[in-house]
C-alpha positions, 0 to 999 in steps of 0.5 A: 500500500502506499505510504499512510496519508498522514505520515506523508504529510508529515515527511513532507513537512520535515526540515532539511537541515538537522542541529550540528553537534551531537548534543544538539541532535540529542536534545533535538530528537528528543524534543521531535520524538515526543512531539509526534506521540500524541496524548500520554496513555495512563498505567498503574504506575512507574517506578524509577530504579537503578541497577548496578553495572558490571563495571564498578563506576557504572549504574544503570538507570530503568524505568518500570511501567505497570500497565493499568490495572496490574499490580505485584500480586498478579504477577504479570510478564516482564519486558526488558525494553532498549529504545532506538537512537542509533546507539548514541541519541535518545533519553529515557524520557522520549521513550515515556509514552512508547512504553506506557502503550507497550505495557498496557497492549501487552500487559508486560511491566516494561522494563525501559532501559537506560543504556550507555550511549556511543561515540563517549561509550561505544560497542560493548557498552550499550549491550552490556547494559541491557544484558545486564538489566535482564540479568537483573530482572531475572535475579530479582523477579520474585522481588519486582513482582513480575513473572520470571518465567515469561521475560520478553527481551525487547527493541526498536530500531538500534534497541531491536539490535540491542535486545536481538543480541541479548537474546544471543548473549543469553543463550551463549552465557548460559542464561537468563532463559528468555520466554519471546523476542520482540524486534522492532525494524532493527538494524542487524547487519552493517551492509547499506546496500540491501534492496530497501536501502536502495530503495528507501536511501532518503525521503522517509524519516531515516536515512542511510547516512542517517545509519552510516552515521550511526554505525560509526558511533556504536562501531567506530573503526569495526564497521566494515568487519563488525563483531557479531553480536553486533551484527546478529544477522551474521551470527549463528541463529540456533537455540534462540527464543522465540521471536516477533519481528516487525518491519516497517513497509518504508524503511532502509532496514526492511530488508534485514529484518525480513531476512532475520526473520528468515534466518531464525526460521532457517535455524528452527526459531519460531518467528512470526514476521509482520509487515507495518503496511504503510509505515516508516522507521520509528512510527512506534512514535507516530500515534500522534500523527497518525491512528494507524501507528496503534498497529505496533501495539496492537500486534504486540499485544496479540503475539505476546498475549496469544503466545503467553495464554499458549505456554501455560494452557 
């Protein structure tokens, strides 16, 4: 189908020119994100924790949203949740309303985490925060209140990549068990040349400079021969939870998550794949601009709801 009306419109309103310094582009993006999410969802509540990193100078900032109507005692599932920005932009903030809807479709405590952000802390860094708040979350479920069998690793965009490698990191490290993937239009490999990157190099939110950017920042030097938990798309998929994928219809990273999902499915990996019809990168934002942005959450809600119901009939 052809592009949604409104996010048309909305393209075509976009600046040409984006803030020059990374710290501009952080406080920019932040501001842009929240201005196309529309009105806040309500929850039961949030809680604001930190958890210790595995380097001593390093905490870990996560916010935890109850959906609306949970409480401790239901022992409800538990998402450990990473936000885009290409590994070096976006707060927890920008990510507010996001989770609120994640939480309430899917019925998980969402459990948004605050990485470490590139260029100042590149690969590793990033992906040992979020592995080590799922290991938290796994630790301490009883505490939290969630359910330590049904804990579903998450992302979107550079949090996609983060949450699919984590996955892999569970499985290579022995733990913790992950009940489901769920990986929004993530980047899994470093090659810009794919059919959609062809196709979609510019004029629909994100671009392939946009990403050449962004993969410098988390790589650095490593880009043209990255590490692969990295570029999961060229690991061993084998063994794996399993997994919902999410592509936008115009995006450059539609290619590579359709053949991820591919690839896990090659390896035996349950995967569901879901085209987003008439959408574009971080339309997870775009409720504001456009109802049909609500089918990020509505598929959510379905496969986690459906799949948990399933495990423990």
């Amino acid at each position: 189908m052809p592009v949604d009306a409104n996010i048309a419109a909305f393209l075509a309103r976009l600046p040409a020119t984006q803030p020059g310094t990374l710290g501009e582009m952080r406080a920019e993006t932040d501001r842009a994100l929240i201005a196309m999410q529309g009105p806040s969802e309500p929850v039961d509540h949030i809680d604001d924790l930190v958890v210790a990193g595995d380097d001593l100078d390093v905490s870990i900032p996560v916010r935890a949203y109850w959906p609306a109507g949970a409480n401790r005692e239901s022992n409800p599932p538990a998402m450990v949740f990473a936000h885009a920005g290409g590994w070096c932009l976006v707060s927890l903030d920008a990510y507010d309303n996001p989770c609120r809807a994640l939480a309430n479709a899917t019925g998980c405590v969402i459990f948004s985490v605050g990485y470490r952000l590139a260029p100042e802390h590149p690969y590793p860094a990033p992906l040992d925060d979020v592995y080590c708040v799922l290991r938290w979350v796994a630790d301490h479920a009883e505490r939290l209140g969630v359910d330590g069998d049904r804990i579903v690793i998450a992302g979107d965009s550079a949090g996609g990549n983060l949450a699919a490698a984590s996955a892999m990191l569970a499985r290579d490290r022995g733990g913790p068990p992950i009940a489901q993937q769920l990986l929004l239009y993530p980047p899994v490999d470093t090659d810009l040349e794919t059919a959609s990157y062809q196709e979609f190099a510019g004029g629909y939110y994100l671009s392939r400079d946009a990403m050449k950017f962004c993969w410098g920042a988390y790589l650095g030097d490593r880009v043209a021969a990255p590490p692969v938990y990295a570029a999961p798309l060229r690991g061993d998929l084998s063994g794996l939870p399993p997994a919902t994928i999410m592509v936008s219809e115009y995006d450059p990273l539609r290619s590579e998550g359709e053949a991820y999902a591919r690839k896990l499915q090659e390896c035996g990996v349950p995967t569901t794949l879901i085209v987003l019809e008439g959408m574009i990168h971080a339309c997870i934002h775009m409720l504001g601009i456009t109802p049909a942005a609500g089918a990020i959450f509505a598929n959510a809600g379905r496969q986690l709801r459906s799949k948990f119901v399933a495990s423990s009939g």
